[in-house]
C-alpha positions in Angstrom: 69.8 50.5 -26.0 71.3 49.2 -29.4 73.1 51.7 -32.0 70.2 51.0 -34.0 67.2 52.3 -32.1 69.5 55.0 -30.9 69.8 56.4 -34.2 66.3 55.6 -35.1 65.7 57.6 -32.2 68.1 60.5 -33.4 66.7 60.7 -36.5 63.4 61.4 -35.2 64.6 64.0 -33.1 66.3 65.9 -36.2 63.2 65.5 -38.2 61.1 66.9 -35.2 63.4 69.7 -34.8 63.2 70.4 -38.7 59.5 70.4 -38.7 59.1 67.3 -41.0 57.7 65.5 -38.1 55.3 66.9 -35.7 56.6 66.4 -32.3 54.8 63.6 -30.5 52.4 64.2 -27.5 51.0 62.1 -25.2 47.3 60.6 -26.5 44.3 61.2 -24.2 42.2 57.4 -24.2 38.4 57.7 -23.7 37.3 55.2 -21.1 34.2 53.7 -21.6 32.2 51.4 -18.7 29.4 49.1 -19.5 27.9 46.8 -17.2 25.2 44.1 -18.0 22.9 42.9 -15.5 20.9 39.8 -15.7 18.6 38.0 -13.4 17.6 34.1 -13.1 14.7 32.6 -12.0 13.8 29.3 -11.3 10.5 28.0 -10.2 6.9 27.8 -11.8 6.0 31.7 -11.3 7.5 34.4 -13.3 8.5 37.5 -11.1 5.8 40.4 -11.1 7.7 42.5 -13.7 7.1 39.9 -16.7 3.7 39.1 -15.0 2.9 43.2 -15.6 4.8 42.9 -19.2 2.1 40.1 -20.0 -0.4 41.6 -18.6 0.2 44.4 -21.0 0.3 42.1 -24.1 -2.4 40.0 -23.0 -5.3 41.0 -20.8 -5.7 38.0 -18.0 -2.6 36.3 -18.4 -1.8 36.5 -14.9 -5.3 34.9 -14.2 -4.6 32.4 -16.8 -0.6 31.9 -15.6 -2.0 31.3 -11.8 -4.9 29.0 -12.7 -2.6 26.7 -14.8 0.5 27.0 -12.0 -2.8 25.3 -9.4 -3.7 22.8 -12.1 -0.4 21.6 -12.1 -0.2 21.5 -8.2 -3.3 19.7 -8.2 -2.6 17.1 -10.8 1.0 16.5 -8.9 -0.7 16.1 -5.3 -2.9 13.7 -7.0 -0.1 11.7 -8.8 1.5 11.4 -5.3 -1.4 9.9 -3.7 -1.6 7.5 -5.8 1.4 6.5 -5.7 1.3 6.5 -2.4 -1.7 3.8 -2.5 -0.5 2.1 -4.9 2.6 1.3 -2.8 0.3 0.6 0.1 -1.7 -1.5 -1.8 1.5 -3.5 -2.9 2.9 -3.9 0.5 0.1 -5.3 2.1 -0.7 -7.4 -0.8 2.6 -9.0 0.2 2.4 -9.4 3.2 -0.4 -11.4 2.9 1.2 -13.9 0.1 4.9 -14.3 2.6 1.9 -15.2 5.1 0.0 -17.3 3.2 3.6 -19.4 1.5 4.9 -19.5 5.0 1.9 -21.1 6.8 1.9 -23.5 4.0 5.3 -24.4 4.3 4.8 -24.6 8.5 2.1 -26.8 8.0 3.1 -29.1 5.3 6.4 -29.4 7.6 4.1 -30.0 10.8 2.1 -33.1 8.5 5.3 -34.3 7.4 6.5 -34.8 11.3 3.0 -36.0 11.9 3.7 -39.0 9.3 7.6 -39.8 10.3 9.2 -37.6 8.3 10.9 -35.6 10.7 13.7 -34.3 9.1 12.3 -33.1 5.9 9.4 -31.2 8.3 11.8 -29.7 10.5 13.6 -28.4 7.4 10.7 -26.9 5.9 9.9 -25.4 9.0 13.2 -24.0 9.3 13.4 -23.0 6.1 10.3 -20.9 5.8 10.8 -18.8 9.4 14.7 -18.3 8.1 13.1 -17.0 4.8 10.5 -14.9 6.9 13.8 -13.4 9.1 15.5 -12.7 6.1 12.6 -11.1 4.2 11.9 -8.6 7.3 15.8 -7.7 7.5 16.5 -7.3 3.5 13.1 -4.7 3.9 14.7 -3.2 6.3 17.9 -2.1 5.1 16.5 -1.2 1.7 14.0 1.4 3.7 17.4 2.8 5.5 19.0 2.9 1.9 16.3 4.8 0.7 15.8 7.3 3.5 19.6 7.9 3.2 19.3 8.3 -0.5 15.9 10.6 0.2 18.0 13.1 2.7 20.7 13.5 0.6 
């Protein structure tokens, strides 16, 4: 301890015993303990507390809360088939144009043999079954792409 503080701490002493300075005693803290609670929900339904609390504002809100929670259900379901159709729809439609440019370009390649050009109908032979093979194999790794994307 420094000279200082020891005769700060003297002095106080003196002026304690005097009187002048009532003596010091140890201060009694108040603890106080507050706790907050808080809840999160997700997901289209309240819990049944706030369904009561609206209740009690607003005869038939529950009714009203449920009926719009199906309408939505029903409107999403219906979206999905749809698209679900639509991409149906689009698959088969082509399907049936790779069929249809491929045939073409086998046959045109089958007359162009038939007239002494074989070369340029064995090449566009070739060429439409290698587009065909590399159609089916580009579809398929894009559907493993997208499963894998769709588990994740």
């Amino acid at each position: 301890m420094s000279q200082r503080s020891r005769r700060r701490a003297e002095s106080l002493q003196k002026k304690q015993q005097q009187g002048a300075v009532p003596p010091t005693t140890p201060q009694h803290a108040t603890v106080t303990q507050s706790q907050r609670q808080f809840m999160v929900r997700t997901g289209p339904i309240p819990d049944p507390d706030t369904i009561k609390q609206y209740e009690a504002i607003h005869p038939g809100a529950a009714g009203i809360l449920f009926n719009q929670f199906e309408k939505q259900g029903d409107h999403r379901r219906s979206l999905e088939d749809r698209m679900v159709g639509g991409n149906q729809q689009r698959q088969t439609r082509g399907q049936w144009m790779a069929f249809v440019l491929s045939m073409t370009a086998i046959v045109g390649g089958v007359a162009l043999i038939w007239n002494g050009r074989s070369t340029e109908g064995l090449t566009s032979i070739i060429g439409a079954l290698v587009a065909l093979v590399a159609v089916f194999i580009i579809g398929k790794v894009s559907e493993a792409k997208q499963r894998d994307s769709q588990q994740e």
